[in-house]
C-alpha positions as CSV (number, residue, x, y, z in Angstrom):
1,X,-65.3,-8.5,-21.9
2,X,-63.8,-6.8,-19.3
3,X,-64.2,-8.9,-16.3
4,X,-63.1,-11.6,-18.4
5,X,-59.7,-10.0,-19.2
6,X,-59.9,-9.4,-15.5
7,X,-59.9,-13.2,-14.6
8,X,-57.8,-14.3,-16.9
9,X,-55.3,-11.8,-15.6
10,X,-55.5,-13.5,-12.0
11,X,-55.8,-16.6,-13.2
12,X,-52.2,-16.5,-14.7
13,X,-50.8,-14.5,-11.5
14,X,-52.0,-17.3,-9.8
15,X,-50.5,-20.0,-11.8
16,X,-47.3,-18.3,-11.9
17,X,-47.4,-18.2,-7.6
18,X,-48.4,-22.1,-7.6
19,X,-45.2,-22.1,-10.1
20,X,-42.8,-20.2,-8.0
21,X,-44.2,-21.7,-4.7
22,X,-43.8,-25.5,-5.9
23,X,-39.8,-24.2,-7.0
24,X,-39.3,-23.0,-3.3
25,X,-40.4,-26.2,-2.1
26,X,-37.9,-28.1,-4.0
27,X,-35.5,-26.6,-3.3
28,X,-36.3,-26.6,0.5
29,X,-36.3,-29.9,0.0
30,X,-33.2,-30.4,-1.6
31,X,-31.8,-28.5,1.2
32,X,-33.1,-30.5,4.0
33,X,-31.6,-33.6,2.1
34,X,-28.4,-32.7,1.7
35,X,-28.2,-31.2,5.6
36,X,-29.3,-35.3,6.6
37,X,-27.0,-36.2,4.6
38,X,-23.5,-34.2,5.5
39,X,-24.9,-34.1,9.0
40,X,-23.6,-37.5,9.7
41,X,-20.0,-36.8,9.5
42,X,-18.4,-33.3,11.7
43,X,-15.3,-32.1,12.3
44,X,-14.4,-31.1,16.0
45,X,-11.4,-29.0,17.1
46,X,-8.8,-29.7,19.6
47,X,-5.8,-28.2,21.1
48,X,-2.5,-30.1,21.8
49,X,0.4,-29.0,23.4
50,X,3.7,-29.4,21.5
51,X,7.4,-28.5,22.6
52,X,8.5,-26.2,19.5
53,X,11.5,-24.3,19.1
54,X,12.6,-20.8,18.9
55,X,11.1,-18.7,16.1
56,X,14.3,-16.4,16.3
57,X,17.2,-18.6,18.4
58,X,20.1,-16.7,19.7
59,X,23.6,-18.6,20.1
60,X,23.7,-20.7,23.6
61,X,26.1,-19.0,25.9
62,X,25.9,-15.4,25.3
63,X,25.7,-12.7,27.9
64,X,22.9,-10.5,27.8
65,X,21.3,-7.5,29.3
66,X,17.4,-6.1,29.8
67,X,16.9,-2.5,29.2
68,X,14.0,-0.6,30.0
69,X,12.8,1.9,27.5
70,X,9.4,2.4,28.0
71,X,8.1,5.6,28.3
72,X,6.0,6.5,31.7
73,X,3.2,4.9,32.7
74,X,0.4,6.7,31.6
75,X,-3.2,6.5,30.0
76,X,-5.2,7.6,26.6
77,X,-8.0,7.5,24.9
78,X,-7.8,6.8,20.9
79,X,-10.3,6.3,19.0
80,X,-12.9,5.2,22.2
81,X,-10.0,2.3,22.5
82,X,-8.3,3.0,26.3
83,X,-4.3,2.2,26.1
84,X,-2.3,1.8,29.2
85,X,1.1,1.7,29.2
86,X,3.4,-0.7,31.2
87,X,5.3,0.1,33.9
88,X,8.7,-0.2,32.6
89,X,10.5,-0.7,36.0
90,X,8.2,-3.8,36.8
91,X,7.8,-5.4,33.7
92,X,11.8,-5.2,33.0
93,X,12.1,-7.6,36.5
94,X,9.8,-10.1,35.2
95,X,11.6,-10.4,31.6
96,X,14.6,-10.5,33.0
97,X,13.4,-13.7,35.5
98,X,11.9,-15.2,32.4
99,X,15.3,-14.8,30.5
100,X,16.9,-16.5,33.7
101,X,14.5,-19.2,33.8
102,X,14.9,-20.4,30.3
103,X,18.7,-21.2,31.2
104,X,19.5,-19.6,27.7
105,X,22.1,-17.7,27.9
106,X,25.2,-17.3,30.2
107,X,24.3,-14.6,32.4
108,X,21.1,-12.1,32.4
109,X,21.9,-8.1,33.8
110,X,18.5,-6.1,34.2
111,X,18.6,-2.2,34.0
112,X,14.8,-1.5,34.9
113,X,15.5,2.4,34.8
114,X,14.8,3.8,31.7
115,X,17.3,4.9,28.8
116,X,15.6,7.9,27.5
117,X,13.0,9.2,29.8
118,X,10.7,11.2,27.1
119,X,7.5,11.2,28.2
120,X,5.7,9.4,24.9
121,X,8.0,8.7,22.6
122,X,7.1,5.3,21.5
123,X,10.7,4.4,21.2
124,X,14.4,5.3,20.2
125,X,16.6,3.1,18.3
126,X,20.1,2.9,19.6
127,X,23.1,3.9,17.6
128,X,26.2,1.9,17.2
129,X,28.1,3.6,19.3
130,X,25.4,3.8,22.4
131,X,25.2,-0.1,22.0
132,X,28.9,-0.3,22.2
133,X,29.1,1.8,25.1
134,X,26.1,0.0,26.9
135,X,27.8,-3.7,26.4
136,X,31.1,-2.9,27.5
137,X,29.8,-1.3,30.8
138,X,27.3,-3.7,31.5
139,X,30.0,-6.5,30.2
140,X,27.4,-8.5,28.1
141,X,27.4,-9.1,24.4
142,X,24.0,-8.2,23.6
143,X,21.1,-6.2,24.4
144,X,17.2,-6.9,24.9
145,X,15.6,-3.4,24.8
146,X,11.6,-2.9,25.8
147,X,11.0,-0.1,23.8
148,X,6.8,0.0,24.4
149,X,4.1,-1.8,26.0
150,X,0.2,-1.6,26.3
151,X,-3.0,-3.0,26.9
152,X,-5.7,-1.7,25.2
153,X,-9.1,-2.2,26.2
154,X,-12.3,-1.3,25.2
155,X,-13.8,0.8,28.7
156,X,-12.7,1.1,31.8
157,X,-14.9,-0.1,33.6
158,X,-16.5,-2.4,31.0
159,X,-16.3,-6.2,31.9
160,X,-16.0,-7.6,28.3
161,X,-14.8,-7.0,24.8
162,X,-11.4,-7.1,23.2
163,X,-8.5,-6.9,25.6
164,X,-4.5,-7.5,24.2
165,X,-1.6,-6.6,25.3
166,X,1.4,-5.2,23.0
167,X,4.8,-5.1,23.6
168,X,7.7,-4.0,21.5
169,X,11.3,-4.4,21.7
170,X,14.9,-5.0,19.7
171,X,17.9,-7.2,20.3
172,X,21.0,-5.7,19.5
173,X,25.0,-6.6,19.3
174,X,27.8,-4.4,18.8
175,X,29.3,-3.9,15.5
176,X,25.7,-3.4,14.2
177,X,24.2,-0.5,12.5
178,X,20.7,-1.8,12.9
179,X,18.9,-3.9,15.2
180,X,19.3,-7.9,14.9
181,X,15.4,-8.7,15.3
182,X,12.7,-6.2,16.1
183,X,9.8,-7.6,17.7
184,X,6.0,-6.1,18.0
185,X,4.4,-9.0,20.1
186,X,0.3,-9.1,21.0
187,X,-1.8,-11.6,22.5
188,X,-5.3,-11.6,24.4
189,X,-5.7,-10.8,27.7
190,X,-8.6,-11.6,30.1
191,X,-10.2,-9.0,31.2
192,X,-11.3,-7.9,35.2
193,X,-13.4,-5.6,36.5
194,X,-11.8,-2.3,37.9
195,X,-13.5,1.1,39.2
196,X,-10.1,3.0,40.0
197,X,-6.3,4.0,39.3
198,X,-5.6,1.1,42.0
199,X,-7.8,-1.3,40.6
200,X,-6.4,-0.7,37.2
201,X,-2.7,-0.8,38.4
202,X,-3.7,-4.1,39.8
203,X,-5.0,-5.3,37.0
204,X,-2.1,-4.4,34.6
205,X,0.6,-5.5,36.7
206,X,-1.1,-9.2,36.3
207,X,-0.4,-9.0,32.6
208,X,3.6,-8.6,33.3
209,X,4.4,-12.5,33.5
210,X,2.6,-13.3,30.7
211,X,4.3,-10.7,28.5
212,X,7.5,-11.7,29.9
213,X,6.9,-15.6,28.7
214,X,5.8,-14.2,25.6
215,X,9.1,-12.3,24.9
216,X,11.4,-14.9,26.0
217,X,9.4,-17.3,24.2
218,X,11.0,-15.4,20.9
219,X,14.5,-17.1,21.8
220,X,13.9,-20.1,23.9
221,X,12.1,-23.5,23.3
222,X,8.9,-23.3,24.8
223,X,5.3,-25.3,25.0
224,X,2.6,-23.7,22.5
225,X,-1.1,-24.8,21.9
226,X,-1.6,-25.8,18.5
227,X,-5.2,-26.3,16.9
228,X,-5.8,-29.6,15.5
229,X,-9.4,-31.0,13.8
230,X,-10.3,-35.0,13.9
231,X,-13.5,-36.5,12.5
232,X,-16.6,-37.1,14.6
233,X,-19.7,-39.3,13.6
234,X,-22.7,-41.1,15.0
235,X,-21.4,-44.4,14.8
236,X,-20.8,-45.9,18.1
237,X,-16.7,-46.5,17.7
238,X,-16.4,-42.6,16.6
239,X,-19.2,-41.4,19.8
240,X,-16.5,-43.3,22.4
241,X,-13.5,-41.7,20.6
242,X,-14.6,-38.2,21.0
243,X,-15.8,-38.6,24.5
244,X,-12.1,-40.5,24.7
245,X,-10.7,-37.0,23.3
246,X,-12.7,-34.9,25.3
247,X,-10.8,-37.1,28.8
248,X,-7.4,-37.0,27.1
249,X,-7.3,-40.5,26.9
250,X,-5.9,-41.0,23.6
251,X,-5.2,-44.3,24.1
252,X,-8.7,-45.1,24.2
253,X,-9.6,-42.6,20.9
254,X,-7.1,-45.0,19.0
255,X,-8.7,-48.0,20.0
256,X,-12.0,-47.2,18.9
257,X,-10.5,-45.7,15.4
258,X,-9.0,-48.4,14.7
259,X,-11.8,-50.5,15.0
260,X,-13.6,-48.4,12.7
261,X,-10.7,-48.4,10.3
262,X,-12.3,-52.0,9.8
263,X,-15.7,-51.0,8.3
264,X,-16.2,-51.4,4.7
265,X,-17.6,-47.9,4.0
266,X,-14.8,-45.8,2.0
267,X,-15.4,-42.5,3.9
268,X,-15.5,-44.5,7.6
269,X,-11.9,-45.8,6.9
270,X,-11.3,-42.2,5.8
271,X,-12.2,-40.8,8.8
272,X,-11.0,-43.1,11.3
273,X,-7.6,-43.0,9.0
274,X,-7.2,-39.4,9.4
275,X,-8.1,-39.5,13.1
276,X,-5.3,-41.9,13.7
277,X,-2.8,-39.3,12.2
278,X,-3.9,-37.0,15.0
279,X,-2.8,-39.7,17.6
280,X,0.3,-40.8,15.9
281,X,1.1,-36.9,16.0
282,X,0.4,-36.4,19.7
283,X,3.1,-39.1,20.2
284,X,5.4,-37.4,17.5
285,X,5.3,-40.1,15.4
286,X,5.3,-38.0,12.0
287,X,6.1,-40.8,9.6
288,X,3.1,-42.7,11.0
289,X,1.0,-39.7,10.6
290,X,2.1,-39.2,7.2
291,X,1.1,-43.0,6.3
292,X,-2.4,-42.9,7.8
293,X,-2.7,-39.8,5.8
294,X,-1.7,-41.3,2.5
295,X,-3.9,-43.9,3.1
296,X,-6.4,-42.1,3.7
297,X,-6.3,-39.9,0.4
298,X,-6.9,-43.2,-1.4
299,X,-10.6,-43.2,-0.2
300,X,-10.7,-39.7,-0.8
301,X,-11.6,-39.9,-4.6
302,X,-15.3,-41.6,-3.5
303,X,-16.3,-38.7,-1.5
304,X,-16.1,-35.2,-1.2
305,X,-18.7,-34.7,0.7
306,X,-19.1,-31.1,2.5
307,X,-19.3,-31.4,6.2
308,X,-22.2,-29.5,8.6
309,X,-19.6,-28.4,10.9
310,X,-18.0,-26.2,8.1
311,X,-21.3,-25.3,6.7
312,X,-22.0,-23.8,10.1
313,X,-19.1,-21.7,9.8
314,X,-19.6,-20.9,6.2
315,X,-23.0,-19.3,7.9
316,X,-22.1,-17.8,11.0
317,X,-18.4,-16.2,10.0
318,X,-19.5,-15.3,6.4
319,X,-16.5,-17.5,5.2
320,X,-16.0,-18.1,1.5
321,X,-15.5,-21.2,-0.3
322,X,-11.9,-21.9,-1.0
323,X,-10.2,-19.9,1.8
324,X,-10.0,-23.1,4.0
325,X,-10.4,-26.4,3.2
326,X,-13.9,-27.8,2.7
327,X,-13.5,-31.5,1.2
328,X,-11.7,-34.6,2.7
329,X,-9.0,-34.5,0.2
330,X,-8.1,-30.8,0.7
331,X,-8.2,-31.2,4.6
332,X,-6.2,-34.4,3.9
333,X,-3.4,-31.8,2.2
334,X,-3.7,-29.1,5.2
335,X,-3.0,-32.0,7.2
336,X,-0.2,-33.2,5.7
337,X,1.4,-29.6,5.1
338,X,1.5,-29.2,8.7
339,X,3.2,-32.3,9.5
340,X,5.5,-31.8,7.5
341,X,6.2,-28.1,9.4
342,X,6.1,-29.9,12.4
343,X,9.0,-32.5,11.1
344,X,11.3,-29.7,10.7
345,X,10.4,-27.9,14.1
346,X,11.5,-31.4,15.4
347,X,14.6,-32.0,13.4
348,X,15.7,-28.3,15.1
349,X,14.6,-29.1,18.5
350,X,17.0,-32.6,18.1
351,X,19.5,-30.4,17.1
352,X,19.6,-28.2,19.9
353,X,19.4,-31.0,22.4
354,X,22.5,-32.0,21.3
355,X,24.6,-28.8,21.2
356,X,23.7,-28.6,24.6
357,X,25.3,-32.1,25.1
């Protein structure tokens, strides 16, 4: 009785494997059929270069002057993160060159030696009456003070990892309590390799222009790499575009998408519709953009197919679903948001062009 209980016992635990094991294998299945299928149709990215203007434009004329408030150059370690300061006296030369070069305002006075000399005092805001004092004997209405500025890095001596540079700083005008824009600016910063204080000094003072662009950049029109998407497919008209993309020959790109445009697949007009946007946007063309876009929503409805590029990411960056878009229709309406942001940063660049006719 016993070793029939016995059998029957391992009889069911191996029906209920065969069970579980047949579940698994549909739904590998089902897996492996939907990656054929949204495998077809990627997204790729690309960066453009656009002329946008000032986040934070000051009036066109002005005197101004450059003041160094940086405290010492000196090194720490916080946290196992290395920060180096600037050198004040430099950096202050190149900002003021940058200021100069951007033909912004009337005339640019540099004082590279610093206000408050106070060892690490990340900064000190200036009073109304120090501002007032400051503009009259410099004879400039306003004042760009550099009030702190590092790079922090990860070893140093280490050859990768995260590298950015930091710089703060405030614009003031007399008649002002507080400060009329306060800036804490960061960007990334490729790293080199260094073994001592001259190496390192070396290595810092490499990083001044850039910071300088990236302060004047604040007030002054200015070329800035935007990331853009477009839709990439094995079909031989969307193979030549990319590799048309990839030369910067968008002449070429819109060619072959608008032959696809002529296929009589709802999602290949989609695609080749929303590519064309891209182009008509590289020529700033926005109400073209906008039409290709509108026209390609129509064909939205009959797909929303997930694509394996985003999948990928989904995977790799532990995204979730929702936080960017994921369907045609919603990367239609990304789209169209930021051509509409980039109508308005035109409308103000035509604008300034012709106060300074």
């Amino acid at each position: 009785m016993k070793n029939i209980e016995f059998c029957l016992q391992q009889t069911c635990h191996w029906l209920r494997l065969r069970h579980a094991s047949r579940k698994a294998i549909c739904f590998s299945f089902v897996i492996l059929l939907c990656s054929l299928f949204v495998s077809c149709v990627s997204i790729k990215y690309v960066a453009i270069e656009q002329y946008v203007p000032a986040p934070y434009p000051l009036p066109k004329g002005i005197s101004v002057a450059v003041l160094n408030n940086l405290s010492p150059y000196n090194v720490s370690l916080i946290d196992e993160v290395y920060a180096y300061s600037f050198d004040g006296d430099s950096l202050m030369e190149y900002v003021a060159q940058a200021f100069a070069d951007a033909e912004l305002f009337n005339e640019v006075v540099v004082l590279d030696s610093c206000i408050y000399p106070r060892g690490d005092t990340i900064f000190h805001l200036l009073t109304d009456e120090e501002v007032r004092h400051l503009c009259d004997t410099l004879s400039v209405d306003a004042l760009y003070v550099c009030d702190y500025g590092c790079v922090t890095s990860w070893g140093p001596e280490a050859t990768d990892g995260e590298c950015k540079t930091y710089l703060a700083s405030h614009v003031y005008v007399p008649g002002r309590k507080e400060p009329t824009h306060s800036f804490i600016l960061d960007s990334f910063l490729r790293r080199g390799t260094y073994r001592n204080r001259q190496e390192v000094d070396r290595w810092i003072a490499r990083s001044y222009p850039g910071v300088a662009q990236m302060a004047v950049e604040c007030f002054a029109p200015h070329w800035d790499a935007r990331d853009r998407v477009f839709y990439h497919s094995r079909a031989y008209n969307m193979r030549e575009a990319t590799v048309c993309v990839c030369d910067g020959d968008w002449e070429g790109a819109y060619r072959y998408w608008q032959r696809q445009a002529q296929k009589k697949k709802p999602r290949q007009r989609l695609i080749s519709l929303f590519n064309q946007a891209l182009y008509h946007e590289m020529n700033d063309s926005i109400d073209l953009a906008l039409r290709c876009l509108d026209a390609a929503d129509t064909y939205a409805a009959d797909t929303t197919a997930v694509d394996s590029t985003l999948l990928r990411e989904w995977y790799n960056a532990d995204f979730i679903i929702g936080q960017f878009p994921y369907t045609d229709h919603q990367r239609i309406e990304q789209y169209r948001s930021l051509l509409h942001k980039r109508q308005d940063e035109i409308q103000k660049l035509i604008i300034i062009e012709h106060e300074k006719k």
